[in-house]
C-alpha positions in Angstrom: 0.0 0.0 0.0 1.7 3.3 -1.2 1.4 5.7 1.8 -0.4 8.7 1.4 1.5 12.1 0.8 2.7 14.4 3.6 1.1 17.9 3.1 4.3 20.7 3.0 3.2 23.7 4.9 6.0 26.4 4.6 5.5 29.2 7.3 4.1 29.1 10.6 1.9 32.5 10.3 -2.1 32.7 10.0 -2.7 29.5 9.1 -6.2 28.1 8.8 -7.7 26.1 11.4 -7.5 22.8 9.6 -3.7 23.1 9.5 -3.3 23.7 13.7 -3.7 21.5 16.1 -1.0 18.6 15.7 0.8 16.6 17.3 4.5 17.6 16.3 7.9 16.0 16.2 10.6 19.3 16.4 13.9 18.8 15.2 15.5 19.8 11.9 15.5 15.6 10.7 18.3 16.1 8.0 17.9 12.4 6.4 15.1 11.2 9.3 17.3 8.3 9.9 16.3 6.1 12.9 16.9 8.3 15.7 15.0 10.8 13.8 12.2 8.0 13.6 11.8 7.2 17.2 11.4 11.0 17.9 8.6 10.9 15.0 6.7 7.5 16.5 7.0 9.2 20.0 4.7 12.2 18.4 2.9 9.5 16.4 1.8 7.9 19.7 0.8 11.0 21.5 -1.4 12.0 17.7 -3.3 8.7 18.4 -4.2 9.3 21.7 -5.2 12.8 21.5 -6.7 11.6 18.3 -5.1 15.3 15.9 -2.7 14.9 13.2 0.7 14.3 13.1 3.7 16.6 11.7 6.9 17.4 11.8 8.3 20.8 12.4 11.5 21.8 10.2 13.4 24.7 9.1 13.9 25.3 5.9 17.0 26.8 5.5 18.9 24.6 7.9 20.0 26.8 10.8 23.2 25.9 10.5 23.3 27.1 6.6 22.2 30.6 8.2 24.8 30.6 11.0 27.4 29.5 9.0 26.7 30.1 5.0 30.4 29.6 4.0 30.7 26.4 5.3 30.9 23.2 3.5 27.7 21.5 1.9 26.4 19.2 4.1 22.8 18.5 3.8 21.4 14.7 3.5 18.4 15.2 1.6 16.2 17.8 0.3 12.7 19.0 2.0 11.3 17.2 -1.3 13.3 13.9 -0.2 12.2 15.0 3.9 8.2 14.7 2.9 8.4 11.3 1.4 10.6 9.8 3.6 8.2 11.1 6.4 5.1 9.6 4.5 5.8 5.6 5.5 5.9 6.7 9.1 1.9 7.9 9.2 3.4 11.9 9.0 0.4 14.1 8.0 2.1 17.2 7.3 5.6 18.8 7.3 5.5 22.3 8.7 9.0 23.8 7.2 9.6 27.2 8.7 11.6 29.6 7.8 14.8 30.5 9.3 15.8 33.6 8.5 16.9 37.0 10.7 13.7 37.2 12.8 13.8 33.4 13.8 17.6 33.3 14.3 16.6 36.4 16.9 13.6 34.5 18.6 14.3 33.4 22.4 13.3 30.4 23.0 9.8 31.8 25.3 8.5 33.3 22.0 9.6 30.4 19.7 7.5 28.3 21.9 4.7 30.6 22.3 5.0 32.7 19.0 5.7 29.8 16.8 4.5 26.5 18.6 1.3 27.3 20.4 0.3 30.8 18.8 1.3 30.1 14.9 0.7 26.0 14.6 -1.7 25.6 17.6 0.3 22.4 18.6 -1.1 19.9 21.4 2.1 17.8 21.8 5.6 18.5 21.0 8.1 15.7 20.6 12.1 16.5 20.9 15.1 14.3 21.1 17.5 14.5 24.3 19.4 17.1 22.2 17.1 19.3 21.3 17.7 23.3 21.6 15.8 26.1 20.8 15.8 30.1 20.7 18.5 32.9 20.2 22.0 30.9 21.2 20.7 27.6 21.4 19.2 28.2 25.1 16.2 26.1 25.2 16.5 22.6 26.2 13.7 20.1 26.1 13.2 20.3 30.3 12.3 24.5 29.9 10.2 23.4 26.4 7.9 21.5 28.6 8.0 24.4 31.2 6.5 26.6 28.4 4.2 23.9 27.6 2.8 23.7 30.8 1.9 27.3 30.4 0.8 27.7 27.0 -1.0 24.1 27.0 0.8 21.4 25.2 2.5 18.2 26.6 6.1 17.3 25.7 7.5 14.5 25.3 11.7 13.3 25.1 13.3 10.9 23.2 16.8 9.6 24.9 19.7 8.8 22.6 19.4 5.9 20.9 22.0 3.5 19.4 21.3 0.0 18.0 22.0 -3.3 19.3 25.7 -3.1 18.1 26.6 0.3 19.4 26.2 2.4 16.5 25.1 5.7 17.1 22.3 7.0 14.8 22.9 10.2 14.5 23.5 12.8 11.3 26.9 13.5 12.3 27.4 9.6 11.9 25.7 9.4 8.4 28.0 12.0 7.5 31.4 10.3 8.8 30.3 6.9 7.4 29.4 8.4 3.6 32.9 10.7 3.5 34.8 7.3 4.4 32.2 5.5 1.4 30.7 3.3 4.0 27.5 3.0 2.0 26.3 -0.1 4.4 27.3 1.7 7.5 25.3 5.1 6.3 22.1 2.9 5.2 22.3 1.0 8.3 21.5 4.4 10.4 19.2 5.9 7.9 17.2 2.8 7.6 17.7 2.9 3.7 20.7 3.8 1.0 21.7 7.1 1.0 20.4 9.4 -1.9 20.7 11.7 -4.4 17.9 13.8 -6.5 18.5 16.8 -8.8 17.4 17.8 -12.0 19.4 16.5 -14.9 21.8 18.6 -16.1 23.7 19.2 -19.9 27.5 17.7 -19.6 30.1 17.7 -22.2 28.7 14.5 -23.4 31.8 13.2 -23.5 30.8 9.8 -22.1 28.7 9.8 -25.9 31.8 9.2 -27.5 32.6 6.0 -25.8 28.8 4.4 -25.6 28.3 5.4 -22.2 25.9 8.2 -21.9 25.4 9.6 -18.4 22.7 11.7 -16.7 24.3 14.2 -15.2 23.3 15.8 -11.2 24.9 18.8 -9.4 25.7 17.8 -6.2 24.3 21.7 -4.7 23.8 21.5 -1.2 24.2 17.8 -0.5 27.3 16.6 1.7 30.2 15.0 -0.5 30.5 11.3 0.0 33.8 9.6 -0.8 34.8 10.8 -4.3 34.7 7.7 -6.9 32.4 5.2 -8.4 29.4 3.9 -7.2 27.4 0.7 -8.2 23.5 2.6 -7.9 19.3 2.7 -8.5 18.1 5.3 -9.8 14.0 6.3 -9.0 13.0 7.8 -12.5 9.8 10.4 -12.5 7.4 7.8 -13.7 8.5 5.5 -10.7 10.5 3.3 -12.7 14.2 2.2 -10.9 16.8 1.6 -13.4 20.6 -0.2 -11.8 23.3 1.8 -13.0 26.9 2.6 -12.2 27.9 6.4 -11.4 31.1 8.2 -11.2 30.3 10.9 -8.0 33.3 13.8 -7.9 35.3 16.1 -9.9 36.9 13.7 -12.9 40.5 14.6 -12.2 41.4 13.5 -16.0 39.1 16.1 -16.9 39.6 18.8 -13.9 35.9 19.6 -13.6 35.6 22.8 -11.4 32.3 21.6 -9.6 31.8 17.5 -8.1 29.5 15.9 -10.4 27.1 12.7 -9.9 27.4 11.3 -13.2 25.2 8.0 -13.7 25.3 5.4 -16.7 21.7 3.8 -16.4 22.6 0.0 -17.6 20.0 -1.1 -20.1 18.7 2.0 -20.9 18.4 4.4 -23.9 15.8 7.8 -23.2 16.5 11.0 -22.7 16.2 12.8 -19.1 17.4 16.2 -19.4 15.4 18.6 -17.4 13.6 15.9 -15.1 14.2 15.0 -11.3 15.8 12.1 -10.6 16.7 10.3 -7.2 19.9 8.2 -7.5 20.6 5.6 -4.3 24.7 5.0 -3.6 23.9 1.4 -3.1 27.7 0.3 -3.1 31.0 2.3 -3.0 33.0 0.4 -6.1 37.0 2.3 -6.3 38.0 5.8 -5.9 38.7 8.4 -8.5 41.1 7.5 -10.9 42.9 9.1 -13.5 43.2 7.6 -16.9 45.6 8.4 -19.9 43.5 8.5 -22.4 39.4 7.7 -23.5 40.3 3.5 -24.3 41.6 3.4 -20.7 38.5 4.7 -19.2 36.4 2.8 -21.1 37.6 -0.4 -20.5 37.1 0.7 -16.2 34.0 1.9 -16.9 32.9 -1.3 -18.4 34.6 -3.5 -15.3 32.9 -1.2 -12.9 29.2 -1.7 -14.8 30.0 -5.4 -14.4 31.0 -4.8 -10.4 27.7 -2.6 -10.1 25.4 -5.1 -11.9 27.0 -7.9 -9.6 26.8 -6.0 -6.6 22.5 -4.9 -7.4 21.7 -8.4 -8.9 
């Protein structure tokens, strides 16, 4: 049964009626892996009993993209990517507030009033053990459920959770185990593969020349996993998933000023230029190599489309 789609609310201001009153997980969720998930069915439990709607609250941009807007990408999805990862787990709506001068401002007293209980009308808030709030990160989860007691929602905290094994599902971990092309270790925490979705771009087609035509991603905003090639599925707009091999960095025969996600879908002869596509790093195959000349590549290319098909049969 395909789950239903979240409803994206962006803002927090006048909304009608019938968008107020949830239950809400807070948190900014970047890649809702499964820490991210037991926040979300703590929220999900309080919805039921209540009997409201559940939703997340996010912040669209990512706080840390307005504190710091310099620093390295480092986002694990997009709010696109956020809403249907959100739908399998019963989410009814995905509130993504702006962050911008006034909310970076906001003490954490008005945040809860201004923007929880005033703006979404909220009935439950759900945080993890981590969870901070307001101007300079003062709000912790024990004052949120100070304000709540006022303003008339319940709170409830999530402690930190790491599996059976000891490993710690956090972003931070994601991020470590996709730089070091741990593909296993990175799905493990998310609770599926890590990916990719952009619109496809115009290359220099020079991938044409050898038989191995590629659609072609800009990596934007997303984090940079290990440079190299990748054996991957790609989610095509009509819901179709197509195995392919992709080459994921900056082609140092070819010096390429911005990283790339370059994918050769195997079996597979249509156009894509100008529509979204999600690409899954299902495997990390070899780094970056340089070749001396077209032949050369070719011949990897071919030996890593034989790795990826082994590797996604």
């Amino acid at each position: 049964m395909v789950p239903k789609a979240v409803e994206v609310i962006r803002g927090w201001r006048d909304l009608p009626a019938s968008q107020r009153g949830a239950a809400v997980a807070v948190g900014a969720f970047d890649g809702v892996h499964r820490g991210h998930q037991a926040v979300i069915a703590s929220a999900r439990e309080a919805a039921r009993r209540l009997g409201v709607p559940l939703a997340v609250v996010s912040f669209d941009p990512h706080p840390r993209r307005w504190f710091q807007p310099e620093a390295a990408p480092f986002r694990l999805m997009t709010a696109d990517q956020m809403a249907r990862a959100l739908a399998p787990l019963g989410v009814d709506r995905l509130y993504l507030i702006p962050f911008d001068a006034e909310m970076a401002c906001m003490t954490d007293e008005a945040f809860a009033r201004r923007v929880l209980s005033e703006g979404l009308g909220i009935v439950h808030a759900a945080v993890g053990f981590d969870f901070t709030f307001g101007k300079g990160r003062s709000g912790s989860p024990a004052l949120l459920r100070t304000y709540g007691e006022t303003l008339g929602f319940t709170v409830s905290v999530t402690d930190r959770i790491d599996d059976a094994s000891g490993l710690k599902l956090s972003s931070s971990a994601v991020r470590e185990a996709l730089k070091a092309g741990d593909m296993d270790r990175a799905a493990a925490i998310l609770g599926r593969p890590f990916a990719i979705q952009g619109e496809v771009i115009h290359g220099d087609k020079r991938g044409r020349t050898i038989g191995v035509p590629t659609a072609n991603i800009a990596m934007g905003d997303y984090m940079r996993p290990a440079y190299g090639v990748y054996a991957t599925r790609t989610r095509l707009p009509d819901g179709r998933v197509v195995n392919g091999v992709a080459n994921l960095g900056v082609r140092p025969m070819f010096e390429i000023e911005q990283p790339l996600l370059e994918v050769w879908l195997l079996d597979f002869d249509e156009s894509l230029y100008g529509q979204t596509i999600e690409t899954e790093l299902v495997a990390f195959l070899r780094g970056e190599m340089k070749f001396d000349g077209l032949d050369e590549l070719k011949v990897q290319i071919e030996a890593d489309a034989a790795a990826a098909r082994a590797v996604l049969a």
